[in-house]
N, CA, C and O of each residue as an XYZ file, in Angstrom:
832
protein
N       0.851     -1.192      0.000
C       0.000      0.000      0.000
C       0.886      1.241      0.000
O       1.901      1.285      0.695
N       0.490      2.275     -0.801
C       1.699      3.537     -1.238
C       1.034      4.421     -0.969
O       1.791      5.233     -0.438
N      -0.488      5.033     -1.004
C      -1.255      5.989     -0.860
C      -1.795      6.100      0.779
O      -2.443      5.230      1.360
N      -1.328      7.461      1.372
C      -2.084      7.139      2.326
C      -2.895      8.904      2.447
O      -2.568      9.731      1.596
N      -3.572      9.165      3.182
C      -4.169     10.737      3.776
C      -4.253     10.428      5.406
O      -4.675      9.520      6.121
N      -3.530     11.863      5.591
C      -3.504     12.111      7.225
C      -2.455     13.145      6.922
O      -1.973     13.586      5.879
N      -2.232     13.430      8.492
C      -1.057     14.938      8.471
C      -0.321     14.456      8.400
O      -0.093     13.567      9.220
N       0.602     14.754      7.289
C       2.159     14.222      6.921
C       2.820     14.884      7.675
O       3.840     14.281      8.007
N       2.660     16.433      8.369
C       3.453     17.057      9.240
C       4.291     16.582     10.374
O       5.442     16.981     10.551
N       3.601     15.598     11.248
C       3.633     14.960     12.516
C       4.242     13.455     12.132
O       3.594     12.770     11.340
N       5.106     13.095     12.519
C       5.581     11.639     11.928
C       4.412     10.761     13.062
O       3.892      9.879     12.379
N       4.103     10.734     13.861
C       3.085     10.110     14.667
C       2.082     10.612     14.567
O       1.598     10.841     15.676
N       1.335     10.996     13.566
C       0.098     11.201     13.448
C      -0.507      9.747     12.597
O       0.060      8.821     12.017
N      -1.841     10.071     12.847
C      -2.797      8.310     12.287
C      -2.988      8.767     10.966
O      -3.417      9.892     10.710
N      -2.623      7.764      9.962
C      -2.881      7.965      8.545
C      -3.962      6.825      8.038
O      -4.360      5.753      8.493
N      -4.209      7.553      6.949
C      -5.074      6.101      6.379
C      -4.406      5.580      5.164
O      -3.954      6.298      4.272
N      -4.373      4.374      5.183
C      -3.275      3.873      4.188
C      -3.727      2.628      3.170
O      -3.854      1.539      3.729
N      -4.011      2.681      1.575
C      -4.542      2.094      1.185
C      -4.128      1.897     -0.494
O      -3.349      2.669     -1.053
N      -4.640      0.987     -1.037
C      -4.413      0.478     -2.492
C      -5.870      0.250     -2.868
O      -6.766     -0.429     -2.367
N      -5.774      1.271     -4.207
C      -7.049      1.030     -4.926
C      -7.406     -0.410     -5.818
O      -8.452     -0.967     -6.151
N      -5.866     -0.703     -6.021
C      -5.785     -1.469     -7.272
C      -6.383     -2.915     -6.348
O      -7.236     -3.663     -6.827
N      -5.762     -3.128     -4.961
C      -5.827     -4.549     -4.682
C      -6.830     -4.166     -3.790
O      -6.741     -5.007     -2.896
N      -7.856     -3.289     -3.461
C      -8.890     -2.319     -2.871
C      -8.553     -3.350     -1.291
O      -9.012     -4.454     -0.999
N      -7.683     -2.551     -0.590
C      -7.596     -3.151      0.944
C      -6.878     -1.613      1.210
O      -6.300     -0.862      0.424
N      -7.202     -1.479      2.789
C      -6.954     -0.450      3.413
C      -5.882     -0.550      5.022
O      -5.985     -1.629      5.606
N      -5.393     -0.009      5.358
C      -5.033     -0.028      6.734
C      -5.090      1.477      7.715
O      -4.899      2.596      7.238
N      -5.311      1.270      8.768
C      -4.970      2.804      9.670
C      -4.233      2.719     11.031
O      -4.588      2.229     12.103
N      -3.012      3.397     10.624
C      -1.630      3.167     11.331
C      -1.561      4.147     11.700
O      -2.316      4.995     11.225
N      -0.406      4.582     12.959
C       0.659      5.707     13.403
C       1.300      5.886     12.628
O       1.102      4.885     11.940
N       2.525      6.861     11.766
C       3.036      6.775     11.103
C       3.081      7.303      9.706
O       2.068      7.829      9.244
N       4.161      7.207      9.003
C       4.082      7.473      7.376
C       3.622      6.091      6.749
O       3.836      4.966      7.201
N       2.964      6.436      5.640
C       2.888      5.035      4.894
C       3.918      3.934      4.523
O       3.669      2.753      4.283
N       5.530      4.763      4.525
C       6.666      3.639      4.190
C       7.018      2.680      5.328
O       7.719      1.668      5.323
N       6.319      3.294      6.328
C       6.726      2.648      7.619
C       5.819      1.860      8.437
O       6.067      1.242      9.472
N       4.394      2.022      7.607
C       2.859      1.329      8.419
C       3.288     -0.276      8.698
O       2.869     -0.628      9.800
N       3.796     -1.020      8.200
C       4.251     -2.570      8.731
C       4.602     -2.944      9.967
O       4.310     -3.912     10.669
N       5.309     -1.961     10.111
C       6.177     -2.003     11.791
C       4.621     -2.564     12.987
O       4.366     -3.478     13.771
N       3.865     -1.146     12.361
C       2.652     -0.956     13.820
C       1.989     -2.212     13.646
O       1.489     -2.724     14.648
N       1.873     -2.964     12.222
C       1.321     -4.235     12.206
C       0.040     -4.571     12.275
O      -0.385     -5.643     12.707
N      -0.698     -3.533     11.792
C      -2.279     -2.788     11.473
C      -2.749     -4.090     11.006
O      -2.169     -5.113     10.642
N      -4.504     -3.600     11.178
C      -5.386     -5.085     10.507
C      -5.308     -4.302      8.895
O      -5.310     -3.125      8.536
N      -5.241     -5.654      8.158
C      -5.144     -5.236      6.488
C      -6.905     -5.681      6.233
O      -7.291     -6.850      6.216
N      -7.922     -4.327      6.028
C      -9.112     -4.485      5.597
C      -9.441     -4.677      4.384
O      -8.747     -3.916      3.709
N     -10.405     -5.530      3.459
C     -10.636     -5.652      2.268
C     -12.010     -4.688      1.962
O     -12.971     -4.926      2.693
N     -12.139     -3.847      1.156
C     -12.957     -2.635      0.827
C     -14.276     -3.519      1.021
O     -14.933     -3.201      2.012
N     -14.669     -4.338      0.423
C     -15.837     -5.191      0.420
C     -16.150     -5.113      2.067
O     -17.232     -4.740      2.521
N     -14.987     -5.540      2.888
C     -15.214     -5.425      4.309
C     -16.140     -4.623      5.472
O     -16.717     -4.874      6.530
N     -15.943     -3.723      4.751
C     -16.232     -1.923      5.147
C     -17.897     -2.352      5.363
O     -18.260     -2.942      4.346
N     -18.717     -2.271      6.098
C     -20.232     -2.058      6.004
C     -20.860     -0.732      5.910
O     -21.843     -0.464      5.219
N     -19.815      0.554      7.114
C     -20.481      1.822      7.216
C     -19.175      2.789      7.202
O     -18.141      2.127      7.112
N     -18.958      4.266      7.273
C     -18.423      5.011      7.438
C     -18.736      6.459      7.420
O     -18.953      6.942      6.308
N     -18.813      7.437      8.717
C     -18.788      8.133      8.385
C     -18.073      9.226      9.610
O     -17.620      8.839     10.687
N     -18.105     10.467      9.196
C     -17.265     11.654      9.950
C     -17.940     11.982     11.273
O     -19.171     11.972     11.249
N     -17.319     12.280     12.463
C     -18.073     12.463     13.671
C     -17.220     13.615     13.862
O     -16.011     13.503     13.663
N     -17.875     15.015     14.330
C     -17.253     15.955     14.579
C     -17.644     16.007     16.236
O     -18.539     15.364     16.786
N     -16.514     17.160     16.985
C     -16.966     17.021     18.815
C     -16.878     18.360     18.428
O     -15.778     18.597     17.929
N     -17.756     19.493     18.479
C     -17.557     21.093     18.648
C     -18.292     20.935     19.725
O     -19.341     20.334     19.959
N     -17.111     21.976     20.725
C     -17.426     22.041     22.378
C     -16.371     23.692     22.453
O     -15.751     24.157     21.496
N     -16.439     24.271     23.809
C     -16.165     25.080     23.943
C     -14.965     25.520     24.997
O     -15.063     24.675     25.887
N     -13.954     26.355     25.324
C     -13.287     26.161     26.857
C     -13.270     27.712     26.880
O     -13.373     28.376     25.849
N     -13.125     28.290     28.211
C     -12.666     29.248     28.835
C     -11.388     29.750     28.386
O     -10.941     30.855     28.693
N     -10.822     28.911     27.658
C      -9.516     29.713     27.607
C      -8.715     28.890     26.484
O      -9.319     27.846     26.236
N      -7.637     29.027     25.791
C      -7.243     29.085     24.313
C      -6.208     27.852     24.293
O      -5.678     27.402     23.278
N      -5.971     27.265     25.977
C      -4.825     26.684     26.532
C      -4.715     25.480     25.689
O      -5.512     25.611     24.761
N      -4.170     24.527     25.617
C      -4.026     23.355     25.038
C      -5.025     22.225     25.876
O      -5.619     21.342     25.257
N      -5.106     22.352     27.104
C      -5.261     21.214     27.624
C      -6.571     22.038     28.541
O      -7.264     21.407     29.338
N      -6.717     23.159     28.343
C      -8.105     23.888     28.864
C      -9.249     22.637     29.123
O      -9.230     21.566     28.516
N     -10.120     22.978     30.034
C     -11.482     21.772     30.777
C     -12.497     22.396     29.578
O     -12.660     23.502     29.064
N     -13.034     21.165     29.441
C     -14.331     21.657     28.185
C     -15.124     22.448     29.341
O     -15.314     22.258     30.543
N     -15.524     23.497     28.332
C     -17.030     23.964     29.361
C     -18.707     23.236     29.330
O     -19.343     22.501     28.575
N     -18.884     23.798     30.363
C     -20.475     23.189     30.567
C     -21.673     24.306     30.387
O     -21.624     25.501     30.097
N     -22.545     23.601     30.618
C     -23.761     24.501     31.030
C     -24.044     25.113     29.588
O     -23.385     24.673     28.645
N     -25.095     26.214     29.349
C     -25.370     26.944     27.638
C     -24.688     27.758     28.420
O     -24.462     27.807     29.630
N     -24.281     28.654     27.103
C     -23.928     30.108     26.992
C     -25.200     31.222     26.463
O     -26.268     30.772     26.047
N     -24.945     32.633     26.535
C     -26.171     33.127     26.194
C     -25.382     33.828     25.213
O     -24.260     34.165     25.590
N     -25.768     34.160     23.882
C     -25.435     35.261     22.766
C     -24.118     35.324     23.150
O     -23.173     34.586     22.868
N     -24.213     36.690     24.098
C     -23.226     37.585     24.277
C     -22.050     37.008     24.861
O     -21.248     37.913     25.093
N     -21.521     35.666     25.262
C     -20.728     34.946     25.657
C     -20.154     33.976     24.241
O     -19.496     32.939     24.324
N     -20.630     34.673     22.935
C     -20.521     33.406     21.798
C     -19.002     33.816     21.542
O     -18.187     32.903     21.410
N     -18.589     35.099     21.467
C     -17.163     35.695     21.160
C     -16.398     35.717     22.308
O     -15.196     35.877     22.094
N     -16.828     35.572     23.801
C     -15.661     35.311     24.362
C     -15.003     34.204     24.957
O     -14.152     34.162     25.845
N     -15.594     33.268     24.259
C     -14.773     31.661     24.542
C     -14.262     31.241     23.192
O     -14.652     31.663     22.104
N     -13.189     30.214     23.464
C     -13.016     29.441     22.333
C     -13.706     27.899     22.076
O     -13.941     26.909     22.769
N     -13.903     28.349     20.508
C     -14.008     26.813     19.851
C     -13.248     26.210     19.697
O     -12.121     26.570     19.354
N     -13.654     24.961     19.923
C     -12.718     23.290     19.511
C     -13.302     22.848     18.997
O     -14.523     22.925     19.130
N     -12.559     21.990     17.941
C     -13.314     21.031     17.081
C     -12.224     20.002     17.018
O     -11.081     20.433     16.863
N     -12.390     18.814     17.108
C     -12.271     17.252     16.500
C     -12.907     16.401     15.913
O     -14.106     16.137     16.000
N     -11.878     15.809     15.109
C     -12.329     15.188     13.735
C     -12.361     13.489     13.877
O     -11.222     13.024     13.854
N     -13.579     12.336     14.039
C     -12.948     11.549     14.275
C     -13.525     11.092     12.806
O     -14.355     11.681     12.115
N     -12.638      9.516     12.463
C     -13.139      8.860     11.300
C     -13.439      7.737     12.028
O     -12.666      7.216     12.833
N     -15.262      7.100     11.595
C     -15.177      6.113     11.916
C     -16.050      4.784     10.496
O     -16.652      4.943      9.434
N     -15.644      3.649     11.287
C     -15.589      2.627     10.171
C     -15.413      1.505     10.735
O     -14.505      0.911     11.315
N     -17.541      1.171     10.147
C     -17.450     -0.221     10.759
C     -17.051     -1.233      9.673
O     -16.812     -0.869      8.521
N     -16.989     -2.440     10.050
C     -16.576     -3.486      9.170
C     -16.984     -4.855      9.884
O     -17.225     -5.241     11.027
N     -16.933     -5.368      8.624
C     -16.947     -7.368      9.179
C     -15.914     -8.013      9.420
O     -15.921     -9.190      9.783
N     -14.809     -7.257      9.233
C     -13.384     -8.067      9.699
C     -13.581     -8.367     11.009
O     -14.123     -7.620     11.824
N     -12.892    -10.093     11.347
C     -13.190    -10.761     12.487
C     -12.634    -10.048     13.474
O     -13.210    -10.301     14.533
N     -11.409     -8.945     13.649
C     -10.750     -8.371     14.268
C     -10.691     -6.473     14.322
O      -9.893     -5.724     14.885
N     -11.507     -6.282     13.753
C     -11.730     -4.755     13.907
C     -12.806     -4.217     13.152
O     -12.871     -3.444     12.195
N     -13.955     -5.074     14.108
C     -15.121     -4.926     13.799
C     -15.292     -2.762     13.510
O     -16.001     -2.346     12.593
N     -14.575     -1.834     14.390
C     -15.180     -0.687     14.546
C     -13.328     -0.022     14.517
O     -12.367     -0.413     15.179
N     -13.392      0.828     13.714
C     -12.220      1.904     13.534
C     -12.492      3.209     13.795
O     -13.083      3.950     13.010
N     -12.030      3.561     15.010
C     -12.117      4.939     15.637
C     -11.430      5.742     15.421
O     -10.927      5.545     16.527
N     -10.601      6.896     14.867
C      -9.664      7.627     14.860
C      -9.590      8.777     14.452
O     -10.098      9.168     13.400
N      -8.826      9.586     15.383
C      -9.001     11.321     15.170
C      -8.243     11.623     14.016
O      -7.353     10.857     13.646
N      -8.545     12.803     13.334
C      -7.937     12.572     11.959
C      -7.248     13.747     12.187
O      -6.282     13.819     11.428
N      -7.377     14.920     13.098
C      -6.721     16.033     13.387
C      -5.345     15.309     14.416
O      -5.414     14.472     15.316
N      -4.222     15.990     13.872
C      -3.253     15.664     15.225
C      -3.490     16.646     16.034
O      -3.319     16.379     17.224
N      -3.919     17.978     15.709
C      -3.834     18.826     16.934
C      -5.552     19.294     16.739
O      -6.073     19.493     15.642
N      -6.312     19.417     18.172
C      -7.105     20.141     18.153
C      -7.608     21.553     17.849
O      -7.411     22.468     18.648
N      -8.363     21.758     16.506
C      -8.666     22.968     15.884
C      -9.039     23.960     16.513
O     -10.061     23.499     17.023
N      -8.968     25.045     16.881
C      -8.864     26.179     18.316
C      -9.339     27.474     17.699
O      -8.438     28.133     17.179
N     -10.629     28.015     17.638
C     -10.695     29.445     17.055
C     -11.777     30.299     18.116
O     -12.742     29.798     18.693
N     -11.410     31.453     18.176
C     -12.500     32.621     18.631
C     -12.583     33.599     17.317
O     -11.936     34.137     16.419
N     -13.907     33.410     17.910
C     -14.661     34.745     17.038
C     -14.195     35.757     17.054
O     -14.291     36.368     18.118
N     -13.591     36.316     16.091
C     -13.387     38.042     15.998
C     -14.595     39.001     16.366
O     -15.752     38.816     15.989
N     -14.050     40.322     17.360
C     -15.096     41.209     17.662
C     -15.017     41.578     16.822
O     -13.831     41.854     16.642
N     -15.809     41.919     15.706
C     -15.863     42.770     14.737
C     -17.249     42.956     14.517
O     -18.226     42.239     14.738
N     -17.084     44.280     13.944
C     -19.048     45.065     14.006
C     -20.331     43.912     13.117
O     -20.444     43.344     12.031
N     -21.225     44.092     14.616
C     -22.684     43.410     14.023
C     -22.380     42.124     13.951
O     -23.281     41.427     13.486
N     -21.249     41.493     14.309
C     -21.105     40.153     13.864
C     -21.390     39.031     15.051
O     -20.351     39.294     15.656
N     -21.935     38.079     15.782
C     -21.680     37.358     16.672
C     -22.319     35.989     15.975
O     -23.364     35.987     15.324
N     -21.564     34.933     16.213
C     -22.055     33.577     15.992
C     -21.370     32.014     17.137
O     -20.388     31.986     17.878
N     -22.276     31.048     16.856
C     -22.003     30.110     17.790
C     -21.267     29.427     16.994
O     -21.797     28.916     16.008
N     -20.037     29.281     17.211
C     -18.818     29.160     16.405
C     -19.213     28.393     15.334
O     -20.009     28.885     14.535
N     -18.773     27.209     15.164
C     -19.331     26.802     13.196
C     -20.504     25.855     13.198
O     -20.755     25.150     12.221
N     -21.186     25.846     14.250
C     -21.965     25.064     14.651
C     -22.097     23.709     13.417
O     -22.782     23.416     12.437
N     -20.915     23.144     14.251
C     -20.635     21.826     12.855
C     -20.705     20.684     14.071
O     -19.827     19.923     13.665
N     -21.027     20.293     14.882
C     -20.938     19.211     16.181
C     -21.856     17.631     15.417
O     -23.056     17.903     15.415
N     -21.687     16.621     15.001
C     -22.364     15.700     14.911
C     -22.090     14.756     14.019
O     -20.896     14.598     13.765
N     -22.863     14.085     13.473
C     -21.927     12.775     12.579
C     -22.619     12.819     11.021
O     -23.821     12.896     10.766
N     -21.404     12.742      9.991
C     -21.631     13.061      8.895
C     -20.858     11.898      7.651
O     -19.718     11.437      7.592
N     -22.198     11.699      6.672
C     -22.288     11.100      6.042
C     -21.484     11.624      4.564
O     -21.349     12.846      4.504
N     -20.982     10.894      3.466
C     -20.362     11.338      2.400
C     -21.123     13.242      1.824
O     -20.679     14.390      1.852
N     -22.721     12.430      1.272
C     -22.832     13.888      0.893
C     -23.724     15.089      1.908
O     -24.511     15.982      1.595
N     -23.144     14.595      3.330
C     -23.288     16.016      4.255
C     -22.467     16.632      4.392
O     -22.585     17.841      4.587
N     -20.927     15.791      4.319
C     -19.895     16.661      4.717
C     -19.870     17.298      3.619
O     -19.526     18.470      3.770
N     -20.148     16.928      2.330
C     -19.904     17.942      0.967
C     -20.723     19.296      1.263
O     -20.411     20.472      1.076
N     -21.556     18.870      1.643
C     -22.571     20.294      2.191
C     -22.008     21.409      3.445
O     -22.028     22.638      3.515
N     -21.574     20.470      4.252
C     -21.387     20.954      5.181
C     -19.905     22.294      4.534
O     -20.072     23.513      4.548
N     -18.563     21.568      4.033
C     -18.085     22.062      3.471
C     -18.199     23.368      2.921
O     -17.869     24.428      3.451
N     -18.720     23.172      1.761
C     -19.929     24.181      0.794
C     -20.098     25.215      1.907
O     -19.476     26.274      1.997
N     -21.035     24.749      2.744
C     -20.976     26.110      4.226
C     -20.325     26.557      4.629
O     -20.218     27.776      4.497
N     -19.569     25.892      5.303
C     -17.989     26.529      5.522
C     -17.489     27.523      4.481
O     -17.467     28.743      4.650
N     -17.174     27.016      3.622
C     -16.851     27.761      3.084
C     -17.103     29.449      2.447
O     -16.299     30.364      2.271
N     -18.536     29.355      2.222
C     -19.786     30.797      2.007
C     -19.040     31.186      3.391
O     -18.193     32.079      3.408
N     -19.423     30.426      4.604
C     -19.213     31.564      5.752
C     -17.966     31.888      5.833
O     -17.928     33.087      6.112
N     -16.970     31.481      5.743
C     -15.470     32.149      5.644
C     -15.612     33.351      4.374
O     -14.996     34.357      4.726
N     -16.032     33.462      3.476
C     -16.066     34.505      2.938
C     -17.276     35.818      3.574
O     -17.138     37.037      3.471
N     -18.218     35.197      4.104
C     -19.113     36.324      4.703
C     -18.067     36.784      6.140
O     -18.082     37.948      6.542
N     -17.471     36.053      6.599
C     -16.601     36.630      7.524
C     -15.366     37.706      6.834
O     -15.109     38.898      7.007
N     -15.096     37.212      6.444
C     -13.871     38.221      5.734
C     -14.902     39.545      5.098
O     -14.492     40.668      5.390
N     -16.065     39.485      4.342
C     -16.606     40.342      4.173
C     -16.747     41.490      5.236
O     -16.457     42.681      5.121
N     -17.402     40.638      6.560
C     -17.916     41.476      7.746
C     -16.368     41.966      8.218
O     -16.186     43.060      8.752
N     -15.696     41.374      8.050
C     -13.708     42.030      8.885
C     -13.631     43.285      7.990
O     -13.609     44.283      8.711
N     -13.587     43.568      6.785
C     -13.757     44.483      5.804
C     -14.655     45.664      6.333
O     -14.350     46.791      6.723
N     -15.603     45.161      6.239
C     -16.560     45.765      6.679
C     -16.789     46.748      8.077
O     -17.342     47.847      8.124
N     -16.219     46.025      9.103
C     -16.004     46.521     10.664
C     -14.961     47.530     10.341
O     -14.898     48.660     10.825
N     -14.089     46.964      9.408
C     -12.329     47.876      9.619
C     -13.435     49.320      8.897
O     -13.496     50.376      9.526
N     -14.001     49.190      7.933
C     -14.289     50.747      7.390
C     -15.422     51.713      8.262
O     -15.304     52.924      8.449
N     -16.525     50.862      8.729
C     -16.752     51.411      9.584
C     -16.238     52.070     11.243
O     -16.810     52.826     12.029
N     -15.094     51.468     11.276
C     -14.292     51.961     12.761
C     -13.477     53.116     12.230
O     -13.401     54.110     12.952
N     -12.674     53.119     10.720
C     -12.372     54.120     10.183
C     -13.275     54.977     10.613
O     -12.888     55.636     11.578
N     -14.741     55.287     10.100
C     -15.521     56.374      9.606
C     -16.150     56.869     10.984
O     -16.440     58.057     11.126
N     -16.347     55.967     11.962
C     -16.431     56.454     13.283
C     -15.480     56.944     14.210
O     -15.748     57.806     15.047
N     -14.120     56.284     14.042
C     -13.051     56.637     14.382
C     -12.245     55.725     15.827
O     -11.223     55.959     16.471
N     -13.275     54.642     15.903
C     -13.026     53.466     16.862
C     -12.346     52.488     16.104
O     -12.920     51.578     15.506
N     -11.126     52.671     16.127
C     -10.144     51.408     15.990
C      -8.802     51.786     17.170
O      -8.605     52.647     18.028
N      -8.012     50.500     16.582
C      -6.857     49.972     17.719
C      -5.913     51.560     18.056
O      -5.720     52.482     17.264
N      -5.475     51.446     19.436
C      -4.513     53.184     19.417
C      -3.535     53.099     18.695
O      -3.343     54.164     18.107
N      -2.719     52.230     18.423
C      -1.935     51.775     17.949
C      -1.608     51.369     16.915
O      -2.593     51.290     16.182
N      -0.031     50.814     16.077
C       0.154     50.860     15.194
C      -0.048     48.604     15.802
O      -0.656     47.642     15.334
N       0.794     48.815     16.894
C       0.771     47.227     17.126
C      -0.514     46.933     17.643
O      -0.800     45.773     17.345
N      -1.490     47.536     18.347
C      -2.639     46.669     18.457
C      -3.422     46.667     17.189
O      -4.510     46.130     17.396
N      -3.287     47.053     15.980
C      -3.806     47.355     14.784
C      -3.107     45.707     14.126
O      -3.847     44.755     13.881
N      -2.000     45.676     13.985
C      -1.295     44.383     13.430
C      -2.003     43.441     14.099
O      -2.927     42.950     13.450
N      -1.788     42.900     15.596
C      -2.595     42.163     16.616
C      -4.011     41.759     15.858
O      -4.139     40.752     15.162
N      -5.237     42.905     16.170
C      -5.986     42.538     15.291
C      -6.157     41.979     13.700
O      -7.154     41.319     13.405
N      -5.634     42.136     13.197
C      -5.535     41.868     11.624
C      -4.581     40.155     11.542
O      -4.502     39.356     10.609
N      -4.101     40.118     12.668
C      -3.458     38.840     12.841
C      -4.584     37.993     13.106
O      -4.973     37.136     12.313
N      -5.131     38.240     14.269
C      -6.687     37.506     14.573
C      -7.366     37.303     13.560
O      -7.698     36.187     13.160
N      -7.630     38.319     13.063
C      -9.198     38.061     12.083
C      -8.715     36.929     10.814
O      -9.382     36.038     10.289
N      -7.526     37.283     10.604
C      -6.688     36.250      9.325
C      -6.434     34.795      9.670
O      -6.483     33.871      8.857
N      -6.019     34.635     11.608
C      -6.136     33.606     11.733
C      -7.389     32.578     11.665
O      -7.501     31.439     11.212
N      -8.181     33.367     12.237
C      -9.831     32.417     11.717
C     -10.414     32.268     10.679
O     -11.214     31.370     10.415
N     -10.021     33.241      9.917
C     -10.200     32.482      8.426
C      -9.586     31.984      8.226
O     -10.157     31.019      7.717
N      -8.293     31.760      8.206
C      -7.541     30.193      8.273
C      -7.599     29.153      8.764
O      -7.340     28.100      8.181
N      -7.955     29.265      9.940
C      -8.539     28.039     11.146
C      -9.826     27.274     10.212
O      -9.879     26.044     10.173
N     -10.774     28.073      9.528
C     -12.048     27.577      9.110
C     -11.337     26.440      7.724
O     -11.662     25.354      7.245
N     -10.105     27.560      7.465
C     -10.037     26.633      6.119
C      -9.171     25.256      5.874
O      -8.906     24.330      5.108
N      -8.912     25.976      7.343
C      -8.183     23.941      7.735
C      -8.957     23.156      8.350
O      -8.654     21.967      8.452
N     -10.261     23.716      8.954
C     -10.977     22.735      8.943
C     -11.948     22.008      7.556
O     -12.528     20.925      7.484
N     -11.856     22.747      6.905
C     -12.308     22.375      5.541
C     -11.667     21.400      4.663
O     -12.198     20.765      3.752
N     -10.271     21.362      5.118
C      -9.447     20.519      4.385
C      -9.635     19.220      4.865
O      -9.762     18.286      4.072
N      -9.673     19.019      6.347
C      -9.918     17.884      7.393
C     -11.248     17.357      6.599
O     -11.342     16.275      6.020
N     -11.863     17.973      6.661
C     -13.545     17.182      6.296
C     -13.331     17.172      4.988
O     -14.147     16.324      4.628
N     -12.754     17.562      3.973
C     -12.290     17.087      2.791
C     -11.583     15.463      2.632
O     -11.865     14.558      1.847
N     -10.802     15.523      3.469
C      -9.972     14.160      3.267
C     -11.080     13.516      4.093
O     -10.973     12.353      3.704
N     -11.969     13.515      4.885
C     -12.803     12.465      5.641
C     -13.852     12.408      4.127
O     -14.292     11.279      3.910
N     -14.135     13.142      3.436
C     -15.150     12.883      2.407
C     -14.397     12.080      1.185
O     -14.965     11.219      0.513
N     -12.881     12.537      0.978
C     -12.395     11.379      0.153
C     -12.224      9.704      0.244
O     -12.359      8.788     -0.566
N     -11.758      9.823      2.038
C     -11.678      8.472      2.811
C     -12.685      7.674      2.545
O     -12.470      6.483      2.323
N     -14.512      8.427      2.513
C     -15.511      7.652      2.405
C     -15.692      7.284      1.111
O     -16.197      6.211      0.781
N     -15.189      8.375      0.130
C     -15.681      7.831     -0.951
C     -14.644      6.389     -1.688
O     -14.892      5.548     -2.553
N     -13.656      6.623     -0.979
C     -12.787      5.560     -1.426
C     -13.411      4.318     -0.872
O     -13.897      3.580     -1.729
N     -13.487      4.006      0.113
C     -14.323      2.802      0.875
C     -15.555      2.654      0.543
O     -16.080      1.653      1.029
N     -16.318      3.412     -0.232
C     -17.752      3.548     -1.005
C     -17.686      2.966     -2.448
O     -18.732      2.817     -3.080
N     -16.403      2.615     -3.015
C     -16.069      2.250     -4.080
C     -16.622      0.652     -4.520
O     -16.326      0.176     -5.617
């Protein structure tokens, strides 16, 4: 098996590792040249019964790595001052006598964003939390995506109106600061887009 998807970044991150031609799959630690070692179950595509994407969007107090999920609802006005998390798991049942159920996070690091204050804008972060089938995540996607551009619209938008009122940063560095933020969450959205991309290729390959 030569093809695999997962974060190539992380040499210990979980990949999925597979051959179209002899249609069998594996999901290891590791790079694909090296998946033998971990000594993975080798699945036959026929095998596969179900698969699909389970997202966890939850919230913490604070931006930390290892921050306590929060509890309880939030009201509106609490939507911009916590952060979102999101994790990606892949799962996949099968009839193999030995791994009947394949669980695995497909993010190595947990996806981490707050909402930019920016004018008129508040939302409950990507409200993406639940389990998704080939053509939801395509949808879901599709969304993502519109809203990363209505966000960048509204960042545009806030910066000219704080111009014309005259409420922006005092500064030359809290001005950078902000513009760092708002760029990072549109980036954050679009790596989560990529994640649920490769979970929609994963299925469709095992859908084959």
């Amino acid at each position: 098996m030569k093809k695999a998807l997962g974060v190539k970044k992380y040499p210990d991150a979980m990949q999925f590792i597979y051959d179209d031609q002899n249609r069998w799959f594996a999901v290891a630690q590791g790079p694909a040249e090296s998946f033998k070692e971990k000594e993975p179950w080798v699945i036959e595509y026929d095998q596969v019964e179900d698969v699909w994407l389970e997202v966890d969007e939850y919230w913490t107090e604070t931006g930390e790595k290892y921050a306590q999920r929060g509890m309880g609802t939030l009201l509106q006005e609490d939507f911009k001052k916590v952060y979102w998390r999101y994790d990606f798991y892949m799962n996949i049942k099968t009839s193999h006598p030995y791994a009947k159920k394949i669980r695995y996070q497909m993010n190595y690091k947990t996806a981490v964003l707050k909402i930019p204050g920016f004018s008129l804008f508040v939302h409950r972060g990507l409200d993406l939390s639940g389990k998704y089938k080939p053509a939801k995540i395509e949808a879901e996607i599709d969304r993502l995506k519109q809203f990363a551009v209505e966000c960048d619209k509204a960042i545009k938008r806030g910066k000219v109106v704080d111009v014309l009122i005259g409420d922006k940063p005092d500064n030359f560095f809290e001005r950078i600061v902000k513009g760092v933020v708002d760029n990072y969450y549109i980036s954050r959205i679009d790596k989560i887009c990529k994640t649920m991309k490769r979970a929609e290729v994963i299925s469709e390959v095992l859908n084959k």
